[in-house]
C-alpha positions as CSV (number, residue, x, y, z in Angstrom):
1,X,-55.5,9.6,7.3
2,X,-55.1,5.5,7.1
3,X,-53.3,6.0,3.5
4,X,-51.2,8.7,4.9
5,X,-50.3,6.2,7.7
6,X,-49.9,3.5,5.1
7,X,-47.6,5.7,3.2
8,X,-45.3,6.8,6.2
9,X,-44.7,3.2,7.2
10,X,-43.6,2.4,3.5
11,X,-41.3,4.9,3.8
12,X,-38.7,3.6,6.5
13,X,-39.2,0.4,5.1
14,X,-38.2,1.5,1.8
15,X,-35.6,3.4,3.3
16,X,-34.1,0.4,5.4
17,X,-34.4,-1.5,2.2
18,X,-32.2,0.7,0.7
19,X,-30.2,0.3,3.3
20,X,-29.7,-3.4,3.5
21,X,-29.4,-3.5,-0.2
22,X,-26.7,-1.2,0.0
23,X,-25.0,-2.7,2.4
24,X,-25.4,-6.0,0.7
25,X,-23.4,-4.3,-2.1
26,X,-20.8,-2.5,-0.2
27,X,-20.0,-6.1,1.6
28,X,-20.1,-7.5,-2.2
29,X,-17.9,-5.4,-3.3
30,X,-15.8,-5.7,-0.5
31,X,-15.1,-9.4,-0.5
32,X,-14.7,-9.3,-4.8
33,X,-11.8,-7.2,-4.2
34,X,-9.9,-9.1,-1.4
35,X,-10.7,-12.4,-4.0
36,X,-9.2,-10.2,-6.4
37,X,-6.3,-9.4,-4.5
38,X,-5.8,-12.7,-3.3
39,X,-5.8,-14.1,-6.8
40,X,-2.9,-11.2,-8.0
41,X,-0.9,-13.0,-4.9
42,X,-1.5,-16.1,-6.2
43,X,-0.2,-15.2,-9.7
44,X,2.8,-13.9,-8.4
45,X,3.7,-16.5,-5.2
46,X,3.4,-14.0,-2.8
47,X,2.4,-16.4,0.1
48,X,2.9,-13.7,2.7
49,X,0.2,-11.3,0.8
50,X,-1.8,-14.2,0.3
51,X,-1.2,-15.4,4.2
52,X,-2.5,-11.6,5.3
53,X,-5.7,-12.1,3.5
54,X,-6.8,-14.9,5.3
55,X,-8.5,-13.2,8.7
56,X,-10.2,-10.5,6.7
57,X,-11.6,-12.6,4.0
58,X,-13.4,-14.4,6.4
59,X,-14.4,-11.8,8.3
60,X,-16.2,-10.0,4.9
61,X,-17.3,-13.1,3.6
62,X,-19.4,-13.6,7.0
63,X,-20.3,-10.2,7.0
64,X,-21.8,-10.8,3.5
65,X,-23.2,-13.8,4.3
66,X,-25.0,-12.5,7.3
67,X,-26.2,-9.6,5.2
68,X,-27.1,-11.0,2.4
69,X,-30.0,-13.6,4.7
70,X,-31.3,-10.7,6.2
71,X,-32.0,-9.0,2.8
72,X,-33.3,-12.1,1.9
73,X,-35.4,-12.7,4.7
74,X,-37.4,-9.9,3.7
75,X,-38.7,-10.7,0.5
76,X,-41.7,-8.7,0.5
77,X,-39.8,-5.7,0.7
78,X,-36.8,-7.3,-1.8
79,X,-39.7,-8.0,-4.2
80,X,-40.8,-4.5,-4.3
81,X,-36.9,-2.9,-4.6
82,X,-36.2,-0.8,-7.6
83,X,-35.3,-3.0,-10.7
84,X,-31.8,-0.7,-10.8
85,X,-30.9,-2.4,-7.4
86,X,-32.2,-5.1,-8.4
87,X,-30.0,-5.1,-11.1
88,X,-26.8,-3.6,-8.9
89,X,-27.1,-7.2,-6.8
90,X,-27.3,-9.3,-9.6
91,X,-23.9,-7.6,-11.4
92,X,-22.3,-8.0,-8.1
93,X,-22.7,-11.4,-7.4
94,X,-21.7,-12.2,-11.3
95,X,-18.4,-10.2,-10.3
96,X,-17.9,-12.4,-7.3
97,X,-18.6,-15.0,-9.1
98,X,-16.2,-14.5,-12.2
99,X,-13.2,-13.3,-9.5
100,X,-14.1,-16.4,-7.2
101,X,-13.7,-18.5,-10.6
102,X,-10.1,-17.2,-11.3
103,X,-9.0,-17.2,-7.9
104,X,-10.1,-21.2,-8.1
105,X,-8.2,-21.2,-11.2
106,X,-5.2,-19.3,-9.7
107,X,-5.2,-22.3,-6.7
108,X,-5.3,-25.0,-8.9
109,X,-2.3,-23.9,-10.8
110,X,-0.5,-23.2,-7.5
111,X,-1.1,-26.5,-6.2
112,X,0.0,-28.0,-9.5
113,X,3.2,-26.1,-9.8
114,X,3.6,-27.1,-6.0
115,X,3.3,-30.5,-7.1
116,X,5.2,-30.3,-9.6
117,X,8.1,-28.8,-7.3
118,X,7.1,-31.9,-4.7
119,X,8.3,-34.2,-7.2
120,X,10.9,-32.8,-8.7
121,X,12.4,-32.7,-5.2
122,X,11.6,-36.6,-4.5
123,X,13.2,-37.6,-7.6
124,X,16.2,-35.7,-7.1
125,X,16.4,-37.4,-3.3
126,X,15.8,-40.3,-4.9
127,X,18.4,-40.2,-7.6
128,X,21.2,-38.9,-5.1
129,X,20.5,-41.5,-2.7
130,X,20.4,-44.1,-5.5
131,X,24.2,-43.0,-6.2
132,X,25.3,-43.1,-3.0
133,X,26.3,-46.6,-1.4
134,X,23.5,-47.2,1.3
135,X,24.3,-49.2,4.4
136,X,21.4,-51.0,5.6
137,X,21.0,-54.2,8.5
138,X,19.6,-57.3,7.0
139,X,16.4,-59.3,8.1
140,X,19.3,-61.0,10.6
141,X,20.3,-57.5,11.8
142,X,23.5,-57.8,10.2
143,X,24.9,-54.5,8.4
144,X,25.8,-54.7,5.1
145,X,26.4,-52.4,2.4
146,X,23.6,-52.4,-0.4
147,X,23.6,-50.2,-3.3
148,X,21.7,-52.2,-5.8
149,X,18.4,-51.6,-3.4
150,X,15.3,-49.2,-3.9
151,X,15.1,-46.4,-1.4
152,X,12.2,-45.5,-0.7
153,X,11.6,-41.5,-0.1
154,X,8.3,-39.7,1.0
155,X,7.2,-36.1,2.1
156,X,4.7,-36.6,5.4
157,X,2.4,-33.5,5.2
158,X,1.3,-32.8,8.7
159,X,1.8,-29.0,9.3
């Protein structure tokens, strides 16, 4: 009778290991695909698309997070899992990882073109302000008309 006990309680463990595994997955796969989408927005400068993402990403990725500790909190019963989902877990978190690397990828190349716009726009302030004659006070306070000075031009980035 014990080993039939034994055996009964293995049961809904195994089951609810199933379970957490599954949902570990389902999260997993989940948050790939909103990386993945993020990163298509990326590519193509959709900043509104991108924008939307935001408030479920987060959501997921805590999600996953939370789910993901309480799998691993139970590492007796993770230890005894089937070496298929064993195997399932470790695929997906390669998959996150290779989309999470090209969504890094896609940012960095946003924030260089960006850049690149940034100071495109600077030197063309600069140069049109450099052609224009630029009235200025002195040290004295006196006005005068200087178009031989540098001008000094910045972007504050406080939004």
């Amino acid at each position: 009778m014990e080993q039939t006990e034994q055996k009964n309680n293995k049961a809904p463990a195994s089951a609810a290991q199933n379970q957490a595994i599954e949902s570990v997955l389902s999260s997993a796969a989940t948050l790939t695909d909103i990386i993945k989408q993020e990163t298509e927005y990326l590519r193509a400068a959709n900043t509104k698309g991108f924008k939307s993402l935001h408030d479920k990403k987060t959501e997921v990725a805590n999600s996953y997070q939370h789910k993901l500790h309480n799998l691993l909190a139970q590492k007796e019963h993770l230890a005894s899992a089937a070496p298929t989902d064993l195997e399932r877990l470790q695929q997906a978190r390669q998959d996150m990882i290779m989309a999470s690397r090209e969504n890094l990828e896609a940012l960095e190349r946003t924030n260089k073109s960006l850049n690149r716009i940034s100071e495109r726009i600077m030197k063309l302030a600069r140069e049109k302000a450099e052609k224009q004659s630029i009235s200025a006070y002195s040290n004295k306070g006196a006005l005068y008309n200087n178009s031989k000075r540098p001008v000094s031009v910045g972007v504050i980035e406080t939004a």
